[in-house]
N, C-alpha and C positions, 0 to 999 in steps of 0.2 A: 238482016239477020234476025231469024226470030229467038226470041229469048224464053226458053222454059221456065217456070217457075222450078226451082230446086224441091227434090223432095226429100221431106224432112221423113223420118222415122219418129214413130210416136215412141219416146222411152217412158216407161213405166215407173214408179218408184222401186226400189230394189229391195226385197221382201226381206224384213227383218229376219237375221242370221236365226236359225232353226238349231239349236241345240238340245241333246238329249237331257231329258231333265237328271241332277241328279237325283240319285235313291238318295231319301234320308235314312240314314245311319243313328244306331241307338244312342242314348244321350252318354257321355263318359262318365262309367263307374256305377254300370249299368249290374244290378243284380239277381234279375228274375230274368231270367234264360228262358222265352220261348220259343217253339222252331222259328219262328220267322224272323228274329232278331239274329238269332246265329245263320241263320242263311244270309243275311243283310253281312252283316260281316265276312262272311266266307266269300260273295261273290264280289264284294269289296275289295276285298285282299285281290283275289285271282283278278281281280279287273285291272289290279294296277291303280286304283283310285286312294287306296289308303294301304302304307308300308307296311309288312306284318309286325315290324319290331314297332310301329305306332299304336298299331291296333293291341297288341300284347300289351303293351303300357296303357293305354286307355281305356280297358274292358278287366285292365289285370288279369291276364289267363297265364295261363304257360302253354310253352309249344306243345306238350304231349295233348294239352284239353284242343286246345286251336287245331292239331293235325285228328283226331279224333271226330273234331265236327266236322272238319274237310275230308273226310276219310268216307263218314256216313251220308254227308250230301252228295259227294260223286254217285255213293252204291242207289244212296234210294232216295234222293231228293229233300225235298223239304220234311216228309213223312217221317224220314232217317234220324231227322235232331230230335223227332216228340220224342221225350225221353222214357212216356210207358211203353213205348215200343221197342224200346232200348232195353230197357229191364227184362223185357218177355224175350226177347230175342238173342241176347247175348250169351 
């Protein structure tokens, strides 16, 4: 009986888990509001990454300002929160 050698499979090592990085989020008790801080927040919230009633407490907003950014980021993106855009357009 001849005997084969067995063949072995070469395994690789197992490529270190790939996670999406997260976004950093503005510091808490954050005061100067530029668009890309309240779009970091808005896409925050909607991601499910951070609660809104966290984010209200953290940022201290109330819902009317918070649904107001989310309102302008849907319509017109990040351009929507610059606020002289806001002035001119409202």
């Amino acid at each position: 009986m001849v005997r084969r050698p067995s063949l072995r499979l070469a395994t690789a090592p197992a490529p270190a888990a790939r996670t999406a990085p997260i976004p950093t989020l503005p510091p808490a008790g954050t005061r100067r509001w530029v668009a890309g801080r309240k779009a970091q927040v808005v896409e925050a919230v909607m991601s499910g990454m951070l609660k809104l009633d966290d984010a209200l407490r953290r940022y201290e907003l109330s819902i009317e300002e918070f649904s107001a950014w989310k309102r302008r980021f849907y319509r017109s993106g990040v351009d929507g929160l610059r606020m002289g855009l806001r002035l001119r357009h409202d």
